[in-house]
C-alpha positions, 0 to 999 in steps of 0.5 A, a space after each residue: 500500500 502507498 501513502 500520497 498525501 490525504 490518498 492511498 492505494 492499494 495494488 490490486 483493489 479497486 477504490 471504487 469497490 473499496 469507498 462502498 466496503 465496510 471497516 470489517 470488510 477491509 480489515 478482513 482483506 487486509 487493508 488498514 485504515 488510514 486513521 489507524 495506519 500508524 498504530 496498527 503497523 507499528 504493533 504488526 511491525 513487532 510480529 516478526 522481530 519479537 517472534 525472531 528474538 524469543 526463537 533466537 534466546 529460545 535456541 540460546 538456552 537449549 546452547 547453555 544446555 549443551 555446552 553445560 552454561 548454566 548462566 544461560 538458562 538459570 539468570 538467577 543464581 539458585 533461582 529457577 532454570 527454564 527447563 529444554 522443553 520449555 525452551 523448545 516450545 519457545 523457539 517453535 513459538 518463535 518460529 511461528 511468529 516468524 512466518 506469520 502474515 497478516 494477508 494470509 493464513 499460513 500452513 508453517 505458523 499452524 505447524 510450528 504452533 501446533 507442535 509447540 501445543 503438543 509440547 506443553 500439553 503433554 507436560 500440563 497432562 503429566 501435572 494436572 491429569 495423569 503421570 505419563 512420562 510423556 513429557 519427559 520423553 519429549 523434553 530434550 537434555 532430560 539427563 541434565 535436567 535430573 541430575 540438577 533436580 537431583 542436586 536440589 535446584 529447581 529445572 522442571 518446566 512448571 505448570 504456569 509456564 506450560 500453561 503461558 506457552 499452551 495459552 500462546 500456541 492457542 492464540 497462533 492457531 485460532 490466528 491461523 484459523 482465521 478467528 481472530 477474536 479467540 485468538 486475542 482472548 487466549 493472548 490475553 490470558 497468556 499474558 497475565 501468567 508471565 506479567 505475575 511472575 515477574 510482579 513476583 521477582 520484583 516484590 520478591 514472593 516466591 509464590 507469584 512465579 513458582 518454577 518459572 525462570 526469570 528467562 522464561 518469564 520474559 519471554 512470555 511477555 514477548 510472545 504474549 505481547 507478539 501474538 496480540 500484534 498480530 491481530 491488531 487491526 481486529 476487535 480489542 486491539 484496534 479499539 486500544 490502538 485507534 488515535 481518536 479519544 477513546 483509544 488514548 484514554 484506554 491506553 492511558 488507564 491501562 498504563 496506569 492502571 498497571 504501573 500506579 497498583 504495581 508501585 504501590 504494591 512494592 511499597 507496601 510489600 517491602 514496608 510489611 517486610 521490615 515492619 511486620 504491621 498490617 496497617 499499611 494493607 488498609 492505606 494501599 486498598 485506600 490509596 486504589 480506590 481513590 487512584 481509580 476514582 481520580 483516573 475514571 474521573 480525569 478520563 470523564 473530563 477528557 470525554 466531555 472536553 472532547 464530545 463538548 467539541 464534537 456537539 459543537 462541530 455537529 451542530 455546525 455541520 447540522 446549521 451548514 446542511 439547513 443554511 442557505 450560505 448566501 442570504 444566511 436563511 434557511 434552505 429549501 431543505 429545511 424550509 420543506 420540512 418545517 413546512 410539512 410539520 406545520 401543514 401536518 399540525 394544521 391538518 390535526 387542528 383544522 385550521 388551513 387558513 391559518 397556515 400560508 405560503 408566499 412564493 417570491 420571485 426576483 424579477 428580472 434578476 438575469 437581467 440584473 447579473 448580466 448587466 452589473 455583475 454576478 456580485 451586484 446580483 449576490 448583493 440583490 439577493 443578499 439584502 432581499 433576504 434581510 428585507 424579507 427576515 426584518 418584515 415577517 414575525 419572528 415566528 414565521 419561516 423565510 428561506 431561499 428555495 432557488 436562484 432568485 427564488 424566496 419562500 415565506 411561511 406565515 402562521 397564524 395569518 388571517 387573508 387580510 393579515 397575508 396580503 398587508 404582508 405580502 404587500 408590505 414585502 413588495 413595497 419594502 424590497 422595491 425602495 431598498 438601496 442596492 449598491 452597484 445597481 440602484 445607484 447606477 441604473 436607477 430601477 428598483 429591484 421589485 419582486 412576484 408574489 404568489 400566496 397559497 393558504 392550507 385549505 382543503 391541501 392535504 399535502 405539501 406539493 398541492 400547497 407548493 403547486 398553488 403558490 407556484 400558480 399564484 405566482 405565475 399569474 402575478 408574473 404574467 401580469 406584469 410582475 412587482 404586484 401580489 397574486 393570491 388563488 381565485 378563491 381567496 380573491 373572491 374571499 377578499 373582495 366580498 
């Protein structure tokens, strides 16, 4: 994929076929976004390297085994070793990692995580199930590993490292399988394993690491962190990798939320070692909970600073789509349908005579543009838009339907009341002052008025057709003057 400014292709995919895909969809054929490209690339970046660098030290460890280096599989001095079959499982993991793609499901990553799940299965059966010698029989250097189990240090490959490894063969074979989601769930859990140990080694309890070597427990959290890249351009993780607001709050508590327990933690554990009260557990659940009450709380003001910009930018968006940009009035989009809900109302109310509909029409406006200019004639329509807001009521509508063309929506108006103020319009936009035009043509602008009221129209379009109709008439005798239908003239003259 290149990158060129704003745009981006995609060799082999149709961009035409792509603007009507779903998100999903080009996740699922390997496009990435470009509001998450960053992120997302960096953490599928990772894949390859973490997965070279576990199977490089995997294979160190099996070297230490063989050329009997101690320093190279027990970091520690009388701590735990990563046992050969653990280290193995590494280097299979590794090798998994390696191949993996994101384009593709490969056949070599389903192989080197599957043997990498035999592997620890066979030792967690031996622990939890039933003692079949199999995993010794797997286990490479198994004489190396007896005799120093015999010598009393620890190198048996413990229950919470097999289960870290299995956990990750897991999540590389639903990666494989296409199931992303699963996948992401096991890496999930294989990550909490190996993160333990190492809080373990950090307060020194014994406990949270078990048999799990300083090596090992590194090297979970590599492989765990490399198989969640791997599908960081699906579900959770494209969620904590997003740029947008959500994803930066998520990623900030998680950092906190870790970091902030994890040294409060070893403060309290190294105060109870040399004080022996249990005072201080009291003041650490305090010192949490006033730590995830002031997090949420920083994170809800961050929300609404951010979703306050967003109201204000939608209502923006919203005034721009009704407005006409010109005059500032309402457009015939929204003109329409604040007419339709008071025609409605009407009609629920039977009172069509209080509802009326003036079409205004500039005239001779062609002649006005083409004489003095298409700005003269913006000028026109500009202060014919005021003229119109400063004569009708505030509860009443105006907006420009078109060209020339101005709408006025009166409510409330008895047929008397619409042709004083229809009247009024006609004389008022006829006086006004246009710089450019009156000034040096000396015609006034003057305007066609066509007036509809709601009787006996049921719908929108009749009313529309009716103001339309009066308005024709008006133009065709001789403009500047007020047309109503035969029957309100009839009405106004009896």
């Amino acid at each position: 994929m290149t990158i060129k400014g704003n745009a981006f292709a995609i060799p082999g995919f149709d961009i035409r076929r792509m603007v009507r895909t779903t998100p999903d969809a080009l996740a699922d054929a390997g496009v990435i976004l470009p509001q998450t490209l960053h992120y997302v690339r960096f953490a599928l970046a990772l894949v390859r390297p973490v997965g070279v660098f576990a199977a490089t030290f995997g294979a160190v460890v099996m070297l230490g085994y063989i050329f009997d280096l101690e320093v190279l599989y027990r970091p520690i001095i009388g701590g735990p070793a990563t046992n050969p079959l653990t280290a193995l499982s590494i280097v299979m993991l590794g090798l998994g990692l390696s191949f993996c793609s994101i384009r593709s499901k490969t056949r070599v990553q389903l192989v080197f995580a599957l043997v990498a799940m035999v592997l620890t299965a066979a030792r967690l059966v031996d622990g939890h199930v039933y003692v079949t010698g199999l995993s010794a029989l797997l286990t490479p250097f198994q004489s190396a590993v007896e005799a120093q189990l015999a010598a009393g240090k620890s190198n048996a490959m413990g229950l919470n490292s097999a289960w870290t490894l299995f956990l990750v063969s897991l999540s590389l074979l639903f990666r494989s399988l296409n199931r992303p989601a699963i996948s992401q769930a096991f890496a999930f859990a294989a990550l909490s394993l190996p993160m333990m140990a190492i809080t373990g080694y950090a307060y020194g309890l014994d406990n949270f690491y078990g048999q799990m070597s300083m090596m090992t427990a590194s090297l979970g959290v590599f492989l765990s962190v490399s198989s969640l890249a791997m599908t960081a351009h699906r579900g959770v993780l494209r969620a904590l990798l997003s740029p947008y607001i959500g994803g930066r709050i998520a990623r900030l508590q998680i950092i906190l939320g870790y970091v902030v327990p994890f040294l409060l933690g070893f403060l309290l554990v190294r105060t109870l070692v040399h004080s022996g009260g249990v005072d201080m557990f009291g003041l650490f659940v305090v010192m949490i909970s006033w730590f995830i009450i002031i997090l949420v709380a920083y994170s809800a003001v961050v929300q609404e600073r951010v979703d306050h910009q967003r109201r204000i930018a939608e209502r923006t968006l919203i005034t721009e789509a009704l407005q006409d940009p010109l005059t500032k009035l309402p457009n015939r989009r929204q003109f329409l349908q604040s007419a339709d809900r008071e025609l409605q109302r009407c009609m629920r109310k039977e009172i069509g005579d209080d509802l009326w509909v003036l079409m205004i029409d500039v005239d001779h406006f062609k002649s006005i543009n083409d004489t003095a200019g298409h700005a003269t004639g913006d000028r026109v329509l500009a202060q014919v838009g005021t003229v119109l807001a400063d004569t009708v009521r505030r509860m009443d509508l105006v907006a420009r339907v078109g060209g020339e063309e101005f709408a006025v929506m009166l409510l409330c108006s008895s047929s008397y009341g619409v042709i004083r103020v229809a009247e009024d319009i006609r004389r008022n936009i006829e006086g006004m002052s246009v710089e450019g035009w009156t000034d040096v043509q000396g015609k006034p602008v003057t305007v066609s008025i066509g007036c509809a009221s709601a009787t006996d129209r049921s719908d929108l379009k009749s009313l529309f057709a009716a103001a339309d109709e009066a308005l024709y008439r008006a133009k065709e005798s001789g403009r500047n003057r007020v047309s109503f239908g035969p029957a309100h003239v009839t009405g106004l003259m009896s």
